[in-house]
ZAZATI-574976 format. One line per field, with one value per residue: x, y, z of N, C-alpha, C in turn. Coordinates in steps of 0.2 Angstrom, whole numbers, plus 2048, in hexadecimal, padded with zeros to 3 digits. Layout:
N
nu X, ...
nv Y, ...
nw Z, ...
cau X, ...
cav Y, ...
caw Z, ...
cu X, ...
cv Y, ...
cw Z, ...
END
This chain:
268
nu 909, 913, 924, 92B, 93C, 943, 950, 959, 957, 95F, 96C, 96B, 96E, 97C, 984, 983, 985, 995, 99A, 998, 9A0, 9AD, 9B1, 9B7, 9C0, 9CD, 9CF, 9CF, 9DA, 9D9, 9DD, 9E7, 9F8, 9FF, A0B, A13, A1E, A2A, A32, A43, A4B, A54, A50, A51, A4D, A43, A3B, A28, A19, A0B, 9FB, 9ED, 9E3, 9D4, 9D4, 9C8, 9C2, 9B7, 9B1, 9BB, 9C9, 9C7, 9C2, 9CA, 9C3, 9B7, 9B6, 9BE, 9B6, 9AB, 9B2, 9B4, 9AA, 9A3, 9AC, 9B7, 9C1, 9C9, 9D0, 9D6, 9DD, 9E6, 9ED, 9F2, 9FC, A04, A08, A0F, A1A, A20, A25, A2E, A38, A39, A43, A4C, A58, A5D, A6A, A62, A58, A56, A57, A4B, A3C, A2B, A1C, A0E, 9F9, 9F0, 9E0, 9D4, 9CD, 9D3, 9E0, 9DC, 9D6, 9DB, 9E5, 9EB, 9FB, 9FF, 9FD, A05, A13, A16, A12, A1D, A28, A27, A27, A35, A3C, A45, A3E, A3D, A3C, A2E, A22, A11, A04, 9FB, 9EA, 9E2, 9D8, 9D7, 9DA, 9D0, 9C9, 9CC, 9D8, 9E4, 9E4, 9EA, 9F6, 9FC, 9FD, A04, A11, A15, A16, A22, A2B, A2F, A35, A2E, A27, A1D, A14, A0B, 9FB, 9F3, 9F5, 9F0, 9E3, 9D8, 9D3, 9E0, 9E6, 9F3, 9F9, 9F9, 9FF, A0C, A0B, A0E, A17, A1D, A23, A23, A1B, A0D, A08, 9FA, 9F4, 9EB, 9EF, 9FB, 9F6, 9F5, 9FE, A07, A03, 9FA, 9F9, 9F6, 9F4, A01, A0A, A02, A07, A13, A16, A12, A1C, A27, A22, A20, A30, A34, A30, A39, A33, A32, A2C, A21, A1C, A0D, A05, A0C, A0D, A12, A1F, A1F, A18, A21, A2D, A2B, A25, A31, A39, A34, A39, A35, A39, A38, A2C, A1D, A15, A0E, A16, A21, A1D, A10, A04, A0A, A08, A14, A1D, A1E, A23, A2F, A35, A36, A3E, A4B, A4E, A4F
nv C3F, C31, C29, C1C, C14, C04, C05, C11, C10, C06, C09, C15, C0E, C04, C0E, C15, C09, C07, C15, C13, C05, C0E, C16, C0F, C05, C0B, C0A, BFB, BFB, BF8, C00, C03, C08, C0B, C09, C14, C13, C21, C26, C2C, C34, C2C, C1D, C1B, C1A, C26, C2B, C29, C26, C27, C1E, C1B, C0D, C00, BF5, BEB, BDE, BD3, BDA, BDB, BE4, BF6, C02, C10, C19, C17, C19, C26, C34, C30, C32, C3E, C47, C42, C46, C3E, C3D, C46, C3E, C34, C3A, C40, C33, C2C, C38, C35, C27, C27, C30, C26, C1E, C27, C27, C1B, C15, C1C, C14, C10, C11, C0C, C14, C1E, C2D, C2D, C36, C38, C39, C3F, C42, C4D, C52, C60, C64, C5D, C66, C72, C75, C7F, C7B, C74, C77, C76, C6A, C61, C66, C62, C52, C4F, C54, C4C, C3F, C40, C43, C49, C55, C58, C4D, C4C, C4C, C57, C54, C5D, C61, C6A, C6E, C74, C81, C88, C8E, C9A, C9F, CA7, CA3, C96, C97, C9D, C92, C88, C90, C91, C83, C7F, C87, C7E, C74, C6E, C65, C69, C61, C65, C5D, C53, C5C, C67, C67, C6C, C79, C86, C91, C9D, CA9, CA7, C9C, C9E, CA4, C99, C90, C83, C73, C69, C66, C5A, C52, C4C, C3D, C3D, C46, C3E, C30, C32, C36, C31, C33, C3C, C4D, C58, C55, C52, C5E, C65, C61, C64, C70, C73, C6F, C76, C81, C80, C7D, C89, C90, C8A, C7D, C6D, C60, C50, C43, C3B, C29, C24, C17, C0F, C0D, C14, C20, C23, C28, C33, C3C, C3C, C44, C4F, C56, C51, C4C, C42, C34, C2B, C1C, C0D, C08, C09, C03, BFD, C02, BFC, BF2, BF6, BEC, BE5, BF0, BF5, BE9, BE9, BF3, BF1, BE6, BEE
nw DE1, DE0, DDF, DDC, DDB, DD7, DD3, DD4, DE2, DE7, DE2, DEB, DF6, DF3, DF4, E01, E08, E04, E09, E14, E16, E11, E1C, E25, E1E, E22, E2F, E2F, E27, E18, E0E, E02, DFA, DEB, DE1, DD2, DC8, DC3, DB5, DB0, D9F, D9B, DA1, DAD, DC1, DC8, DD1, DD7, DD5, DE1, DE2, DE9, DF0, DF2, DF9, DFD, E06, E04, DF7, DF0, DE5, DE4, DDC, DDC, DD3, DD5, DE4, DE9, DE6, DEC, DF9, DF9, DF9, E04, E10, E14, E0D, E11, E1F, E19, E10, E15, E1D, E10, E0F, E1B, E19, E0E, E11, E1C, E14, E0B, E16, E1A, E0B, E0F, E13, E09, DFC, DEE, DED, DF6, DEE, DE8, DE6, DEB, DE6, DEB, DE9, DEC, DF3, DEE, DF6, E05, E02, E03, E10, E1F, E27, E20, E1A, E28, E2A, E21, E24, E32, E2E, E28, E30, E38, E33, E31, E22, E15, E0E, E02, DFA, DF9, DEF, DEA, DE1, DDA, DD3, DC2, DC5, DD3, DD0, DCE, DD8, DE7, DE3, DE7, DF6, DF1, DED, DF5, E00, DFA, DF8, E05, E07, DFF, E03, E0E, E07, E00, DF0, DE2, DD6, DC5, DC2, DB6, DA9, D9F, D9D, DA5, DAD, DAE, DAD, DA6, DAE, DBC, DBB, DBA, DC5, DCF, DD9, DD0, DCD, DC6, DB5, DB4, DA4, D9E, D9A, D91, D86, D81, D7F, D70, D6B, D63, D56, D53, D4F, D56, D61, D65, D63, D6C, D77, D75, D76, D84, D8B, D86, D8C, D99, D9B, D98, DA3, DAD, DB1, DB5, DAC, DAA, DA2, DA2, DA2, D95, D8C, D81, D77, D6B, D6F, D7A, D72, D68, D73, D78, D6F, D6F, D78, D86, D95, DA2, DA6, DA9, DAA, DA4, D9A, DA0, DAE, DB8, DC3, DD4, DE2, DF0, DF4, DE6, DE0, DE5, DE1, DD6, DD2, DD7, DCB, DC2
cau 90B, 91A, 924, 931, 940, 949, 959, 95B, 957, 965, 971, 96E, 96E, 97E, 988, 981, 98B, 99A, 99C, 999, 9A6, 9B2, 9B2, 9BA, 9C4, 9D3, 9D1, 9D0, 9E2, 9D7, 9DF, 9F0, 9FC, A01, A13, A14, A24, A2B, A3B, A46, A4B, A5A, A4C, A54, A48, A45, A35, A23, A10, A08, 9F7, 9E8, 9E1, 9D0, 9D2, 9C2, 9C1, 9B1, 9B2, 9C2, 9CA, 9C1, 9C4, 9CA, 9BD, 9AF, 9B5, 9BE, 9B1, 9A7, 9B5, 9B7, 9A3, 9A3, 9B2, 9BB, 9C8, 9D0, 9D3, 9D9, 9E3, 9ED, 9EF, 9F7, A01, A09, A0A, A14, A21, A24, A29, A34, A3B, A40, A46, A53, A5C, A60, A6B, A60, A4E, A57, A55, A43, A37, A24, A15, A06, 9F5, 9ED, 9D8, 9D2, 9CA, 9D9, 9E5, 9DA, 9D7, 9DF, 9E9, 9F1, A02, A04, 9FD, A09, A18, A13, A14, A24, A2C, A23, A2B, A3D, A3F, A44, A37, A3E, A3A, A29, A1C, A0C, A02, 9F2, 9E8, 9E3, 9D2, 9D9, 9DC, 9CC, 9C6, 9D0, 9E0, 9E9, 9E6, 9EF, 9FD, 9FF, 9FE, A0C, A17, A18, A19, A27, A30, A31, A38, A28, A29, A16, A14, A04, 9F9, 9EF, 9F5, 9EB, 9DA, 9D4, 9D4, 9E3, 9E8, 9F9, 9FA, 9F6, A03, A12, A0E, A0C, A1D, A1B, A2A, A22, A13, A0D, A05, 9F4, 9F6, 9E6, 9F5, 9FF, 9F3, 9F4, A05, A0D, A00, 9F5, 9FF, 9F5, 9F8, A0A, A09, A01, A0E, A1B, A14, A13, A24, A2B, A20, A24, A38, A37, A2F, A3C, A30, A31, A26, A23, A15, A08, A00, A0F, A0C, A15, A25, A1E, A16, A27, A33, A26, A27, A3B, A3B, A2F, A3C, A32, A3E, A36, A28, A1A, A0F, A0E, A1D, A26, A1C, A0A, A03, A0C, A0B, A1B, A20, A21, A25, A37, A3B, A37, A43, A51, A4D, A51
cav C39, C2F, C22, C16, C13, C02, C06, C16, C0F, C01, C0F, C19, C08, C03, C16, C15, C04, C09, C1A, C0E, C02, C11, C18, C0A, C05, C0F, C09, BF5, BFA, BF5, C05, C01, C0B, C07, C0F, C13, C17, C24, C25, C31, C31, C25, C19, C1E, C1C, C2F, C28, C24, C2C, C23, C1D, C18, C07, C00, BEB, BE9, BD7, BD2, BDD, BDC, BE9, BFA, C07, C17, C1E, C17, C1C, C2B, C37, C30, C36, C44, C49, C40, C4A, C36, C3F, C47, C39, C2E, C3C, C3E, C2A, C2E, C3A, C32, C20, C29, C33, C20, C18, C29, C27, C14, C14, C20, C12, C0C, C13, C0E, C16, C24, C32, C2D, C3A, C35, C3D, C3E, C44, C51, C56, C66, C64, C60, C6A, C79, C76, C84, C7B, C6F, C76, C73, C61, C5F, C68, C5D, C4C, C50, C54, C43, C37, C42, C41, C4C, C56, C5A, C46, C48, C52, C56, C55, C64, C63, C73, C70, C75, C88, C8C, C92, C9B, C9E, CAA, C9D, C90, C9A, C9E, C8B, C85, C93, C8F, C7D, C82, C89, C79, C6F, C68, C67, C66, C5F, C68, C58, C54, C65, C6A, C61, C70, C7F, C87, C9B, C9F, CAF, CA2, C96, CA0, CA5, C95, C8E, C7B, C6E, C67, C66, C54, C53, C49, C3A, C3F, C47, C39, C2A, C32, C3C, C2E, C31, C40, C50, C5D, C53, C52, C66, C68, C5C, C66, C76, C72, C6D, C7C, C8B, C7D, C7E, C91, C93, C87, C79, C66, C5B, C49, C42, C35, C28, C21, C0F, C0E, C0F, C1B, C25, C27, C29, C3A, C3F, C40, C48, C56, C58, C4F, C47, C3D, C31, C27, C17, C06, C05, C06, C00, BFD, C04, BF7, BF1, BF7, BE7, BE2, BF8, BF4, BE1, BEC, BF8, BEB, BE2, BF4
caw DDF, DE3, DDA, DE0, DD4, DDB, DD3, DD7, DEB, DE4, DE2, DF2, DFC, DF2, DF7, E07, E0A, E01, E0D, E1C, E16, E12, E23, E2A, E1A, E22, E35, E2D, E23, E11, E0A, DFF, DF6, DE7, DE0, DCE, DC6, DBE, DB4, DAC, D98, D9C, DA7, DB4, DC4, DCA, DD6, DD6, DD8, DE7, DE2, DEF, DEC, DF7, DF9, E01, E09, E00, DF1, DEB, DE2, DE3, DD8, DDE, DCD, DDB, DEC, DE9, DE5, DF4, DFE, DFA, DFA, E0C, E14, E14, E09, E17, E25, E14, E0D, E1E, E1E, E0C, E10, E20, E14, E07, E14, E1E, E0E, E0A, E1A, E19, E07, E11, E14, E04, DF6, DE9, DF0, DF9, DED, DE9, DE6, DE9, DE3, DED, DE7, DF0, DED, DEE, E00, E07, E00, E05, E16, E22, E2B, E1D, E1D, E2B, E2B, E1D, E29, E37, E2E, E24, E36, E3F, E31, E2F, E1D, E11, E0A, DF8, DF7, DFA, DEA, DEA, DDB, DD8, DCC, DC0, DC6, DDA, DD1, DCD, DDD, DEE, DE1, DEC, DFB, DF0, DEB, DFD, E04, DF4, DF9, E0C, E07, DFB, E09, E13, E03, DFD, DE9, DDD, DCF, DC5, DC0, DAE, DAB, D9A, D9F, DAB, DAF, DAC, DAD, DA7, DB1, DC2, DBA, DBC, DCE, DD3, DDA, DCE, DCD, DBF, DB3, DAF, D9E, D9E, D97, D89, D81, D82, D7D, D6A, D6A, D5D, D50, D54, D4E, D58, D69, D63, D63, D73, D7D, D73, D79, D8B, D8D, D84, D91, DA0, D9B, D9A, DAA, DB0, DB6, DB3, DA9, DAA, D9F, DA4, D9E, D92, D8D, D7B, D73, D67, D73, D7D, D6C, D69, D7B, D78, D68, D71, D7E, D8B, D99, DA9, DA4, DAD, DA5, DA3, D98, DA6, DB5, DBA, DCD, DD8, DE8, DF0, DF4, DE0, DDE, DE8, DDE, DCE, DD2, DD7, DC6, DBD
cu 912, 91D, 92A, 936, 945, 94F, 95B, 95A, 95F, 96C, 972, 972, 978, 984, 987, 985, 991, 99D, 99D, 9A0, 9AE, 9B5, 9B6, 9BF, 9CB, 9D6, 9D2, 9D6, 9DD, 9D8, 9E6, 9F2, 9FD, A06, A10, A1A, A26, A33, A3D, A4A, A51, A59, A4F, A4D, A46, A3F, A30, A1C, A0C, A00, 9F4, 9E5, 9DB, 9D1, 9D0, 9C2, 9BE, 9B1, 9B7, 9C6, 9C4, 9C4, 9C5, 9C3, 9B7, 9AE, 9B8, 9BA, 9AC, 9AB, 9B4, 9AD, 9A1, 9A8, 9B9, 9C1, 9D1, 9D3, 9D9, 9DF, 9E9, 9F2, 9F4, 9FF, A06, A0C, A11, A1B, A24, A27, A2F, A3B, A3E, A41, A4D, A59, A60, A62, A67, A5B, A51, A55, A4F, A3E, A2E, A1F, A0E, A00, 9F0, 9E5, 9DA, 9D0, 9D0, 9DD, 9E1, 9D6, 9DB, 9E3, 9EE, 9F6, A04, A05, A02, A11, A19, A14, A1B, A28, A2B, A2A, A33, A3E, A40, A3F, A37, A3C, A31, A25, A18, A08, 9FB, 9F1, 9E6, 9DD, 9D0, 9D9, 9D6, 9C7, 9CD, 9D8, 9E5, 9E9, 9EC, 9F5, A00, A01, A04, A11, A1A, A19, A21, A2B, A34, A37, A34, A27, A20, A18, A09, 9FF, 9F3, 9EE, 9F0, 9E6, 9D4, 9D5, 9DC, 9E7, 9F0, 9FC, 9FA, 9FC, A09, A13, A0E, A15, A1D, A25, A29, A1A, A12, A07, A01, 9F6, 9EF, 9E8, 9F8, 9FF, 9F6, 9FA, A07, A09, 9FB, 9F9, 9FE, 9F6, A01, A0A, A06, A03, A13, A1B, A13, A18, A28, A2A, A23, A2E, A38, A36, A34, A39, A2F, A2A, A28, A1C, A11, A06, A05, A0E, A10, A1B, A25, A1E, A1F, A2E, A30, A27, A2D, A3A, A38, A33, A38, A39, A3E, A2F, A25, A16, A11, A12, A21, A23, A16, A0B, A04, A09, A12, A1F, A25, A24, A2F, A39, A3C, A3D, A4A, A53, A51, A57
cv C38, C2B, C20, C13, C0E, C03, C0B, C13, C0B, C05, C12, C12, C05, C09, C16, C0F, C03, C0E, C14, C0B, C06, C13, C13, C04, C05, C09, C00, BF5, BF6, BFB, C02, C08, C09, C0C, C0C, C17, C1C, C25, C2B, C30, C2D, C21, C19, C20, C23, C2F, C27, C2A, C24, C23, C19, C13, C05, BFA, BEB, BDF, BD2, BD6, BDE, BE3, BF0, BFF, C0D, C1D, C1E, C1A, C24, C30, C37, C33, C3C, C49, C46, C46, C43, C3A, C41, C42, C34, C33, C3D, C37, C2A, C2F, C37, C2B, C22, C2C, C2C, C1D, C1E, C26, C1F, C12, C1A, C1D, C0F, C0F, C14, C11, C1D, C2C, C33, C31, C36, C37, C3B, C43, C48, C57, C5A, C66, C63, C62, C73, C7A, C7C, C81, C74, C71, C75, C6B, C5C, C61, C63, C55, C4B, C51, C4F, C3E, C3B, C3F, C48, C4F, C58, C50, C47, C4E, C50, C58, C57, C62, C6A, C72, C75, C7D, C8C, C90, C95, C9A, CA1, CA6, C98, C92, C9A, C96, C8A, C8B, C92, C87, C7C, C84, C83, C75, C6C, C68, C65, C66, C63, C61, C58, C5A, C64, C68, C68, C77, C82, C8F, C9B, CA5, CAC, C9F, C99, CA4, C9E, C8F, C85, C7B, C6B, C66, C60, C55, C4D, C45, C39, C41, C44, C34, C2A, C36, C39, C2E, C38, C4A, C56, C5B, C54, C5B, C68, C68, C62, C70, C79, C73, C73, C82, C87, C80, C86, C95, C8E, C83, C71, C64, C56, C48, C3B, C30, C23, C19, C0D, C0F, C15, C20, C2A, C2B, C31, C3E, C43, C42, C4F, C58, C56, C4B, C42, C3A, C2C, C22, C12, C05, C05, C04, C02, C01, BFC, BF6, BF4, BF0, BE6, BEB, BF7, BED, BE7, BF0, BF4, BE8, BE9, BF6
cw DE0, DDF, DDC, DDA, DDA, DDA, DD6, DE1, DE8, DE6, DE7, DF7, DFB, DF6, DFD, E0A, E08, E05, E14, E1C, E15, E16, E27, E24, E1E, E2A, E34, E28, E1B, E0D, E09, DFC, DF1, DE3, DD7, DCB, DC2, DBC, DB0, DA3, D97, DA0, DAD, DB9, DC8, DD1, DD6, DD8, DDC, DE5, DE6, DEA, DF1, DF7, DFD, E00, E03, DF8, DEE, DEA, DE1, DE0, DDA, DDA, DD5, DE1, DED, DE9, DEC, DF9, DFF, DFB, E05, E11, E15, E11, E0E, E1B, E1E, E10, E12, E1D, E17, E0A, E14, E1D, E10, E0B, E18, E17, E0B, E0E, E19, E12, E09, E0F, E0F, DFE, DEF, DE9, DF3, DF7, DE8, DE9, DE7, DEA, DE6, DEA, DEC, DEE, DF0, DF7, E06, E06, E03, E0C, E1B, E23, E24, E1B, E22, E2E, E27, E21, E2D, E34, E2B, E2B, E3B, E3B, E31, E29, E1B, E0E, E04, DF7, DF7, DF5, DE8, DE4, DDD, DD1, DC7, DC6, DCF, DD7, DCE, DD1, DE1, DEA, DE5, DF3, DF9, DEE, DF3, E01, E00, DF5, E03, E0C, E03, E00, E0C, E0E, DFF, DF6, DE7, DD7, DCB, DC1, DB8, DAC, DA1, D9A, D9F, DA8, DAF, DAB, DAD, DAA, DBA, DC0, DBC, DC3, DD0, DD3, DD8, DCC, DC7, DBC, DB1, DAA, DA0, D98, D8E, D86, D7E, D7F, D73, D67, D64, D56, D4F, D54, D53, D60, D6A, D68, D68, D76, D7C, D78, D82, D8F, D8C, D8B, D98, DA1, D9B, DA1, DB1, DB7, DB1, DAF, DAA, DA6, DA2, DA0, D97, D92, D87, D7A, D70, D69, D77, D78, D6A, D6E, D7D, D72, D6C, D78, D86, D92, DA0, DA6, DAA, DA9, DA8, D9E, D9A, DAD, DB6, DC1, DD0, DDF, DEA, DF2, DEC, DDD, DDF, DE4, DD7, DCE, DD5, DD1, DC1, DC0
END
C-alpha cells in the first residue's frame, strides 16, 4: 500500500525551488551583506559582524533561518561562503581610505564545512593577499559546535591562520559544546556571550552569574569578550557591572545595508 501526502509533496516541491533559486542567487548579485555594529564601553565604534541577506526579486526578503541550512546541506555554503569572504575584505580594503573606518575590524561567520575544508587556509591566505588588506582587521567567528569533531585539525587551521594575522572570535560561546581543556589551546581573540544570556541578565540572577563567569576565565586566559544580542539600558548597565566591555544589539544598531551602515557611523 501507498499513500500520497500533498503537503509533504508541497514541501519537497517548495525545497526543490528554493535550492534552484539559490544556485543562481549569487551569479544574479541577490545575496547582500548587512554590517552590524559593534562598539566599545565608551560607544566607541570598534567594527561590525557581516551578516548574509537573500533579497530575492519575487519573494522579498528571505531569511537566512530558511536558506542557510539548505546551503549548507547542498554544498551552496562554499561558493557563497568564498563570496562572503571576498565581500567583507573589499569593504576592509576601501574603508582604508578613511580615518574614520580605517581601523575597523569585521567579523565574518564561518560554517563548519567551510572552515574544514583542506585547503581553506589557504583560501583565506589567497584572498587576504588579492584584496591587500590588513588581516588583523579581518575575524572569523566559530562556533563551539565546529569543536566537536577533527579538534586537533581545527587547532592546526587557527594556528596557521593566526600566523598570517587572522584574529577569532569564538561565537554563542555557552550554547554548545564547549571543552575547557580544548579552549585553552585554541589561539581565540575573543569569546562572544550568546545573547540567551543576555536577554535576562537585568533580572535573571543566574544569567547574571553565568555572564559574570565567562568574563572572569576569558580575562584570565587573556581573551576578549563582546556580548550579543544587547537591546536594553538595563541589559548593558549589568553587562558593565560584570566587567563586560565591547557590545553588539539593537541598542546600538540593527544589520544595515552598508550604505545606511557608513551614514550611521558619520551621525556617531
Amino acid at each position: 500500500m501507498r499513500f500520497f501526502d500533498p503537503e509533504m509533496q508541497e514541501t519537497v516541491n517548495q525545497r526543490a525551488d528554493l535550492e534552484s533559486e539559490l544556485r543562481n542567487a549569487l551569479e544574479k548579485q541577490q545575496l547582500q551583506l548587512y554590517y552590524q555594529i559593534q562598539v566599545d564601553s565608551s560607544h566607541h565604534t570598534r567594527g561590525a559582524e557581516v551578516l548574509i541577506r537573500w533579497i530575492h526579486p519575487e519573494r522579498g526578503m528571505i531569511s537566512p533561518v530558511q536558506f542557510i541550512p539548505l546551503a549548507e546541506e547542498t554544498g551552496l555554503i562554499l561558493p557563497i561562503g568564498q563570496w562572503v569572504l571576498d565581500t567583507a575584505c573589499a569593504r576592509i580594503k576601501a574603508w582604508e581610505k578613511d580615518t574614520l573606518t580605517s581601523n575597523l575590524t569585521l567579523a565574518v561567520n564561518v560554517s563548519a564545512k567551510q572552515f574544514h575544508q583542506a585547503d581553506f587556509v589557504n583560501q583565506v591566505h589567497e584572498t587576504v593577499q588579492r584584496h591587500a588588506i590588513n588581516p588583523m582587521l579581518l575575524k572569523l567567528e566559530l562556533t563551539e559546535s565546529m569543536l566537536q569533531s577533527d579538534i586537533e585539525d581545527t587547532i592546526a587551521s587557527m594556528h596557521a591562520l593566526k600566523k598570517i594575522g587572522i584574529q577569532f572570535s569564538l561565537d554563542d560561546f555557552g550554547t554548545g559544546y564547549s571543552s575547557l581543556q580544548y579552549l585553552k589551546r585554541l589561539p581565540l581573540d575573543q569569546l562572544k556571550i550568546d545573547q540567551s544570556f543576555v536577554r535576562d541578565i537585568a533580572t535573571d540572577s543566574s544569567d547574571k552569574a553565568i555572564v559574570g563567569t565567562i568574563i572572569a576565565m576569558a580575562h584570565h586566559l587573556g581573551v576578549g569578550v563582546i556580548a550579543e544580542g544587547v537591546e536594553t539600558k538595563e541589559q548593558l548597565h549589568s553587562l558593565k557591572s560584570s566587567c563586560c566591555t565591547h557590545y553588539q544589539g539593537y541598542l546600538f544598531g540593527k544589520p544595515v545595508p552598508i550604505d545606511e551602515f557608513e551614514a550611521q557611523l558619520k551621525q556617531s
